[in-house]
N, C-alpha and C positions, 0 to 999 in steps of 0.2 A: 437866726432872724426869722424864718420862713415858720419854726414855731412857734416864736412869740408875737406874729401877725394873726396866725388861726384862736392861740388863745385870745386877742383883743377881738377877732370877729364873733368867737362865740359870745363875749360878753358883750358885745353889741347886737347879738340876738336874742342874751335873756336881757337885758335894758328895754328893746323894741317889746319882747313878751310880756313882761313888767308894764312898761306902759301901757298897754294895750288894755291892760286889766281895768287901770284907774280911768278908763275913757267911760266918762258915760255920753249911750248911742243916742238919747235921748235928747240930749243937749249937748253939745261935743264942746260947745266953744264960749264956754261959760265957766269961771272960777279953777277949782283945781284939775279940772278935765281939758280945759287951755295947757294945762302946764302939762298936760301928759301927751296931748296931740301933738305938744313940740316935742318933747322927749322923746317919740315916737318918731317925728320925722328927724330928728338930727342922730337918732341912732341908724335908720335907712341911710343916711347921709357917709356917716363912719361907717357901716358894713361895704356901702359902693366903691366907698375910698378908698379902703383895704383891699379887696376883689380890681381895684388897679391895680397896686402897689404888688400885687399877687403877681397879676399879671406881667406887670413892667422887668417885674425879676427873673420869668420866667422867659422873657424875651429875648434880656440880657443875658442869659446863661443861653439859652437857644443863640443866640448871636455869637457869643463867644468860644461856644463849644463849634461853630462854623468854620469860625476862623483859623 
């Protein structure tokens, strides 16, 4: 589980890289560079969520190895 969480993070940091590309700075929030500032923010979205899920696991096993 804990490696098939890192692999979706990585791919949620070339997705962000990816988008990033297609932004233009110039006009961000006009036609296809709209669709890439979302895809930019909803991939920061799933890396956060994951970096929980990371965490949550790590907490649970920290808690459980307590006990």
């Amino acid at each position: 589980m804990k490696n098939l969480i890192w692999v979706f993070i990585l791919i949620s940091i070339g997705m962000m890289i990816f988008n990033a590309f297609l932004v233009d700075f110039d006009n961000p929030l006009v036609n296809e560079s709209l669709i890439a500032v979302i895809g930019v923010f909803s991939s920061l979205c799933s890396f956060l969520l994951l970096l929980i899920l990371l965490l949550s696991l790590k907490i649970k096993r920290l808690k459980k190895k307590g006990n």
